[in-house]
C-alpha positions as CSV (number, residue, x, y, z in Angstrom):
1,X,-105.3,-1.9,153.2
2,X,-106.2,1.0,155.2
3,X,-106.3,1.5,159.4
4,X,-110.2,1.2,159.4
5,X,-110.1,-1.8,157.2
6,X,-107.3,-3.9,159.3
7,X,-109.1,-2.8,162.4
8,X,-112.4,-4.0,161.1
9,X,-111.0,-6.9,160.6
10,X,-109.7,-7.3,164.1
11,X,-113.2,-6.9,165.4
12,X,-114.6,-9.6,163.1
13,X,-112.1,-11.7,164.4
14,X,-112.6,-10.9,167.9
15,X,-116.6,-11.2,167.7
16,X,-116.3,-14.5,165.3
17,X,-113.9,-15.6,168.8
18,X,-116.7,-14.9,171.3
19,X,-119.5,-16.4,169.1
20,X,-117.7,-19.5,169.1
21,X,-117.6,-19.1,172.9
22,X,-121.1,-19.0,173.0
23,X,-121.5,-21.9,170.6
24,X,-122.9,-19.5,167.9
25,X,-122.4,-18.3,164.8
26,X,-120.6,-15.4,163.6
27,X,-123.2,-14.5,161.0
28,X,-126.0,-14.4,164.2
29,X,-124.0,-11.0,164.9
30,X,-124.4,-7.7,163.2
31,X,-121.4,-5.7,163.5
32,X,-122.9,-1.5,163.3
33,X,-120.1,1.0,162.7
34,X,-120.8,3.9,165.3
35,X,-120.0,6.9,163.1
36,X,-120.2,9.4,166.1
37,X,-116.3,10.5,165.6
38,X,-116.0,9.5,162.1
39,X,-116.0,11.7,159.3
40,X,-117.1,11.4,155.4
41,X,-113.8,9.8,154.5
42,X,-113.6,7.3,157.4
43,X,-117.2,6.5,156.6
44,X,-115.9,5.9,153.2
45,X,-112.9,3.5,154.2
46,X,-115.3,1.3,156.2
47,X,-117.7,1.3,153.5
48,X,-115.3,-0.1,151.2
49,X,-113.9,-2.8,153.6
50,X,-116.9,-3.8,153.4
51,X,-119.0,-2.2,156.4
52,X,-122.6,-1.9,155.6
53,X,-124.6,-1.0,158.5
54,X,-123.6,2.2,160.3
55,X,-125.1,4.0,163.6
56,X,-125.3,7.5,164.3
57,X,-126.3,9.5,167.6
58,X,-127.6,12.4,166.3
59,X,-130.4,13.5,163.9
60,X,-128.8,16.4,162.0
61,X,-125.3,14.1,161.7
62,X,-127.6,11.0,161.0
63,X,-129.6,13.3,158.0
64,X,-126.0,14.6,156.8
65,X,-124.3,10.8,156.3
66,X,-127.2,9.2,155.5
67,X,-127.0,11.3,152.6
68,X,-123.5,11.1,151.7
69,X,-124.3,7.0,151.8
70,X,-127.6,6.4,150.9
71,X,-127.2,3.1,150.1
72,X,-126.0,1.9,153.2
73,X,-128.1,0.4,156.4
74,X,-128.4,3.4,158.4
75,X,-129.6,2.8,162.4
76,X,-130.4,6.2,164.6
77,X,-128.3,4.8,168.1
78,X,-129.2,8.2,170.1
79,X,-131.3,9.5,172.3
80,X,-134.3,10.7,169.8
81,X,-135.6,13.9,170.9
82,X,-139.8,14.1,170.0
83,X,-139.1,17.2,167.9
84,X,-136.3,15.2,165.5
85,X,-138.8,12.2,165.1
86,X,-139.4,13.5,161.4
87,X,-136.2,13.5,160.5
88,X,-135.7,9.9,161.2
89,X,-138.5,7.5,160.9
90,X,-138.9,6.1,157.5
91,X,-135.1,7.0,156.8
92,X,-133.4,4.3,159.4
93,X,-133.4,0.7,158.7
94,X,-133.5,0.7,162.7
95,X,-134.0,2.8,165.6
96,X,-132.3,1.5,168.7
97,X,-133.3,3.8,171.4
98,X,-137.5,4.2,172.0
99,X,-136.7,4.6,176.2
100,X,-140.5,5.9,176.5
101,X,-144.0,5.2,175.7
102,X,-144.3,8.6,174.6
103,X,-141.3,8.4,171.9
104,X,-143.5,5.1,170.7
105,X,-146.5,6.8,170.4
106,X,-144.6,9.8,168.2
107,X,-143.1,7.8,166.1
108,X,-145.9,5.5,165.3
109,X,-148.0,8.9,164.8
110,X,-145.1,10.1,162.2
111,X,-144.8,6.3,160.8
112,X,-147.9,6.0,159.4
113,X,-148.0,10.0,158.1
114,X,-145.8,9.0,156.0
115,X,-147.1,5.4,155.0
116,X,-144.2,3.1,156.5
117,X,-143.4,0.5,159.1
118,X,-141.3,2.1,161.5
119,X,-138.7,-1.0,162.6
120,X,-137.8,0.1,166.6
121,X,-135.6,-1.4,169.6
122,X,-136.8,-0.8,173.0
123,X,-134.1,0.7,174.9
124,X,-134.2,-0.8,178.9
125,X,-131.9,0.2,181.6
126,X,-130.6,-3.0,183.3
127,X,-128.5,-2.1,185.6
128,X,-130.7,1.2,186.8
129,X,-128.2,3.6,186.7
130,X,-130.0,7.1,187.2
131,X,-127.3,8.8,184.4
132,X,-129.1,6.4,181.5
133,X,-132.1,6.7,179.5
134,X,-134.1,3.9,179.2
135,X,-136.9,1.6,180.6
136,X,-137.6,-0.5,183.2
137,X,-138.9,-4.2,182.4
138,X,-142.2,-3.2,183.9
139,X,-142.5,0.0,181.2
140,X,-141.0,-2.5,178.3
141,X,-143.9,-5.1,179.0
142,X,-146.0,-1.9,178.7
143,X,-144.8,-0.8,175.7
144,X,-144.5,-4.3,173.9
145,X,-148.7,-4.0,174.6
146,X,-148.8,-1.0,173.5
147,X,-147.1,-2.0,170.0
148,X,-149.7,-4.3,169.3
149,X,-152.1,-1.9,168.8
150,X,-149.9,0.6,166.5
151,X,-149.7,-0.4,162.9
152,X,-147.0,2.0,162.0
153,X,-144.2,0.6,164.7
154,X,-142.8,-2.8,165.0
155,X,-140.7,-3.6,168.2
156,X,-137.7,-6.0,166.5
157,X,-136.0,-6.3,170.0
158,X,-133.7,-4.5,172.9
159,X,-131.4,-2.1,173.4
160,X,-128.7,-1.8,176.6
161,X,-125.8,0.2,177.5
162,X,-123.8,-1.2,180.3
163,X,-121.9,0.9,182.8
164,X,-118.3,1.6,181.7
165,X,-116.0,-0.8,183.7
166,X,-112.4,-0.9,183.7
167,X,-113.2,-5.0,183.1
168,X,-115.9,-6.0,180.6
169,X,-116.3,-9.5,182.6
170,X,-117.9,-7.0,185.4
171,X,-120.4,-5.8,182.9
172,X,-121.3,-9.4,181.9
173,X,-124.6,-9.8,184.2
174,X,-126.1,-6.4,182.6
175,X,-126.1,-8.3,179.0
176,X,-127.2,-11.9,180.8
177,X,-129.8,-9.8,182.6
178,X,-131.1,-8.1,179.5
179,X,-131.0,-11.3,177.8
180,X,-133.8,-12.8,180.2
181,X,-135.4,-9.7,179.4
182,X,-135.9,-10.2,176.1
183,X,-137.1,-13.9,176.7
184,X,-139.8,-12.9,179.4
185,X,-141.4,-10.2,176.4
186,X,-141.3,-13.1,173.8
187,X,-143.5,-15.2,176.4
188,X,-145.7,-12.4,176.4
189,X,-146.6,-13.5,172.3
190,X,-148.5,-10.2,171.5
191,X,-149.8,-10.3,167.7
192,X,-147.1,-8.1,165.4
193,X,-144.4,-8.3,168.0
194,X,-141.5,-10.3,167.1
195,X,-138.4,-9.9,169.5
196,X,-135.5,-11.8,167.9
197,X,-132.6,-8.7,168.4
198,X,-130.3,-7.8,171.4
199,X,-128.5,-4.4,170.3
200,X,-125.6,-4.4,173.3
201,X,-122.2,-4.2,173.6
202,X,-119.5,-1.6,172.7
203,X,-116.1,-0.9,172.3
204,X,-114.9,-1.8,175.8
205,X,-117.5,-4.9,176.2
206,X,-119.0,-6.0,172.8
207,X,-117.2,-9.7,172.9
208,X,-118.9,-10.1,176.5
209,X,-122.0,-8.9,175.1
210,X,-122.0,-11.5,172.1
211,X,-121.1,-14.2,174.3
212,X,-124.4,-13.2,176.3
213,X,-126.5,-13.3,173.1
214,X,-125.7,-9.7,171.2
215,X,-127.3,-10.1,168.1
216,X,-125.9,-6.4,167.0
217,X,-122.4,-4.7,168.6
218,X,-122.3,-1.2,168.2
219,X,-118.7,-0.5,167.9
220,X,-116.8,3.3,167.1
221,X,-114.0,3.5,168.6
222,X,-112.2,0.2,168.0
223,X,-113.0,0.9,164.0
224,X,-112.9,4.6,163.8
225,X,-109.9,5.2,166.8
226,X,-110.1,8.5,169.0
């Protein structure tokens, strides 16, 4: 067995732990490979232990792999710059990090140039931290509106990133906070909007995160090392 396989094992383990906390299942919990650090082979390994979704940060990188694994479930984790909007939509399974109405807008104008359903995560900033990209709950009502009326987008959920903490049970209210979040949209019950995922929680905090309702981890360094 190799390195990434045992420790993607060890991560199963630890997020099957905290959804057992939670009273949940493990299968509720989407484990995505952050590929950020990894190269082809590593991407490789965890393929073959049996790793299926994988996140990049990047467009070019996310083009480059993509291509090397076309048959995996590829989701675009970065920030997504307007100008690298083509190179995305219609390629990822998922795209975790729309942090403006703008972005929305772009990639609902690309979406339906190319005849698809574009499949987007709002990304929200929780704890306000002026160093993080994302939305206030104010702009994500806003933008879960605006969705409504874009046939080539469909909001699936939210995205977080809490602040790094020496101790991931400090980080716990961002994830409880975001949680609430997400149920305060879902009252909203716009037509075409269904909010069912929670992308939050990495290396340092992702069992925290499931035991807070996570329904993806995005985890690279605990699979990948460096």
């Amino acid at each position: 067995m190799s390195v990434i396989a045992e420790r993607y094992r060890k991560v199963l383990a630890q997020v099957a732990d905290a959804a057992d906390i939670a009273g949940r299942r493990p299968s509720e919990v989407t484990l995505l490979a952050a590929t950020k650090t990894a190269g082809p082979a590593e991407i490789a390994q965890a393929v073959a232990a049996g790793m299926h979704d994988l996140g990049e940060n990047r467009a070019p990188e996310f083009t480059a792999k993509r291509a090397l694994f076309p048959n995996e479930h590829w989701h675009f984790i970065g920030t997504l710059q307007t100008n690298k909007v083509k190179q995305v939509v219609g390629r990822a399974d998922l795209i975790h990090s729309v942090d403006t109405l703008h972005l929305l807008r772009v990639i609902d104008r690309r979406a339906r140039e190319v005849a698809v359903v574009q499949p987007v995560l709002l990304e929200v900033n929780v704890s306000s931290e002026a160093t993080k990209h994302g939305m206030s709950l104010e702009e994500a009502e806003e933008a879960v509106a605006l969705a409504s009326d874009l046939p080539g987008v469909r909001v699936r959920g939210l995205m977080t990133m809490a602040p790094l903490a020496a101790r991931p049970e400090s980080v716990r209210w961002v994830f409880a906070e975001c949680a609430q979040w997400l149920g305060r949209l879902q009252a909203l019950h716009r037509d075409g909007v269904e909010l069912t995922e929670l992308s939050m929680g990495m290396t340092n905090d992702f069992a925290v995160a499931v035991e807070e309702g996570a329904t993806i981890v995005r985890v690279g360094r605990a699979i990948f090392g460096r």
